[in-house]
C-alpha positions as CSV (number, residue, x, y, z in Angstrom):
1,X,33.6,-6.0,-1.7
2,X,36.9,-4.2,-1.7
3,X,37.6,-5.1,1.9
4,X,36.8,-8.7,1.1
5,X,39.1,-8.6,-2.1
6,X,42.0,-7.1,-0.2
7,X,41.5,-9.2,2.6
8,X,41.6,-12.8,0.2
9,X,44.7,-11.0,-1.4
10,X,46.7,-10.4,1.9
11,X,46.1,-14.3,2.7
12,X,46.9,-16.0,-0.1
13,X,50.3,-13.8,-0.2
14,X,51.1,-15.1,3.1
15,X,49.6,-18.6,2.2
16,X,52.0,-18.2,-0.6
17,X,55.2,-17.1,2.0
18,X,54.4,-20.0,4.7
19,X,53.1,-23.1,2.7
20,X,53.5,-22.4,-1.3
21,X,57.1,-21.7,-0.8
22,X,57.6,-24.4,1.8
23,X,56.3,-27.2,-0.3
24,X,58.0,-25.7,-3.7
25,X,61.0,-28.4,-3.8
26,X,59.8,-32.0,-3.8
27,X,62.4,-33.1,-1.6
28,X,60.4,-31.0,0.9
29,X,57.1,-32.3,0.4
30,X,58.9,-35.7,0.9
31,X,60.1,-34.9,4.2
32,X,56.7,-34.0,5.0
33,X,55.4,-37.5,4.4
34,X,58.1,-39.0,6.4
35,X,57.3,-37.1,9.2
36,X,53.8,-38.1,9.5
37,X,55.0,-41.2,10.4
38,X,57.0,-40.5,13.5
39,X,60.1,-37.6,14.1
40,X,63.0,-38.2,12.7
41,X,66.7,-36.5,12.6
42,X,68.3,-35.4,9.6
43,X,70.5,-38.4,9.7
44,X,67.1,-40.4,9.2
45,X,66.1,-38.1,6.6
46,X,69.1,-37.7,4.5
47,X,69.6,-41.5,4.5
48,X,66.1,-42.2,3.7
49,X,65.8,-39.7,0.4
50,X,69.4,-40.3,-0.5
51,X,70.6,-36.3,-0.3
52,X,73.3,-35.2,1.5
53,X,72.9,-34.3,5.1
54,X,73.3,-30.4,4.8
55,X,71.0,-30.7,1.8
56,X,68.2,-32.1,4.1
57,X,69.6,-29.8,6.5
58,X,68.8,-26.6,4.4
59,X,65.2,-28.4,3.9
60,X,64.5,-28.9,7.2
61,X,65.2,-24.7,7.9
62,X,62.9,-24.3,5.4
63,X,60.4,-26.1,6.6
64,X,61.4,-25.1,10.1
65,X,61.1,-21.5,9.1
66,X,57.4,-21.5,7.3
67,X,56.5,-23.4,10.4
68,X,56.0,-27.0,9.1
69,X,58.0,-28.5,10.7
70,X,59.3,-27.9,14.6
71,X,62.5,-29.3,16.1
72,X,63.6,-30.8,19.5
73,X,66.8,-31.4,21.0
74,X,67.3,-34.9,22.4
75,X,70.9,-35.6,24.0
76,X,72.8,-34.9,20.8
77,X,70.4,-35.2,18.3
78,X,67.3,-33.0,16.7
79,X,64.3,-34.4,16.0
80,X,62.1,-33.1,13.7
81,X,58.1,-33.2,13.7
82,X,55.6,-32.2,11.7
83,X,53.5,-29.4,13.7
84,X,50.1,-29.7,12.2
85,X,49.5,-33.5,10.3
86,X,46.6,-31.4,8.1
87,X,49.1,-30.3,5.8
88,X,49.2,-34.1,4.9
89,X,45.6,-34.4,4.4
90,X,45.8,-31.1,2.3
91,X,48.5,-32.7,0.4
92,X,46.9,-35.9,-0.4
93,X,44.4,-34.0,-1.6
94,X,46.1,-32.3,-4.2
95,X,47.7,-35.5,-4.8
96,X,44.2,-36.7,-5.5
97,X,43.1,-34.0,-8.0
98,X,46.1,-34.3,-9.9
99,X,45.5,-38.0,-10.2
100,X,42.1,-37.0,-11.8
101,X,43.3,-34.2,-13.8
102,X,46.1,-36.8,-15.8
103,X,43.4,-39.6,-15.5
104,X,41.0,-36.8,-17.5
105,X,43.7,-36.5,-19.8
106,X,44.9,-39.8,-20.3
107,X,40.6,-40.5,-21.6
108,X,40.9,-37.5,-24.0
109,X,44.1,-38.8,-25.5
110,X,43.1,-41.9,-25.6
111,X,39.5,-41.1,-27.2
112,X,41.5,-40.1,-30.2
113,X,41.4,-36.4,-29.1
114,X,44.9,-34.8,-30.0
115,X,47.3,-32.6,-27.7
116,X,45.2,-30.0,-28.2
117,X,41.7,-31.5,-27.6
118,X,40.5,-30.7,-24.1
């Protein structure tokens, strides 16, 4: 049991290193989405989240870094690409439960239950 315990422990830290801490900034997660769709540069990006281009930039290393994301030089431009689409299915599914979770919540509020009914 120890073996399994200290095994689970030694993923989730490095879940939490590569994907927990990529994903912590919305900004990020948004970038995410928008490369599902195709690869973009961080022209594309910045213009189509309204940030700043080193702001996406810094994003984009992130992303880059936890390995996310992947880059590819064309002429004079980088494209970037997502490097495995599940991370989008895993994020629609969290997108999912917390649509349930505030949906459960909005039925206890609005069955009279108070702020501290659950």
């Amino acid at each position: 049991m120890k073996n399994v315990t200290a095994r689970l422990e030694q993923e989730m830290k490095l879940l939490h290193s590569h994907v927990c801490e990529g994903l912590g900034d919305p900004k990020r997660v948004l970038i995410l989405y928008l490369l599902a769709d195709h690869p973009r540069n961080v022209t594309e990006l910045s213009n189509a989240l309204n940030i700043p281009q080193p702001t996406a930039s810094h994003h984009l290393k992130v992303l880059r870094d936890r390995g996310l994301v992947r880059s590819e030089r064309e002429g004079t431009s980088v494209y970037y690409s997502l490097t495995d689409h599940r991370i989008i299915a895993a994020l629609d599914i969290m997108r999912e439960m917390l649509a349930d979770i505030l949906s459960h919540r909005a039925s206890v509020m609005g069955a009279g239950g108070g702020a501290n009914r659950e």
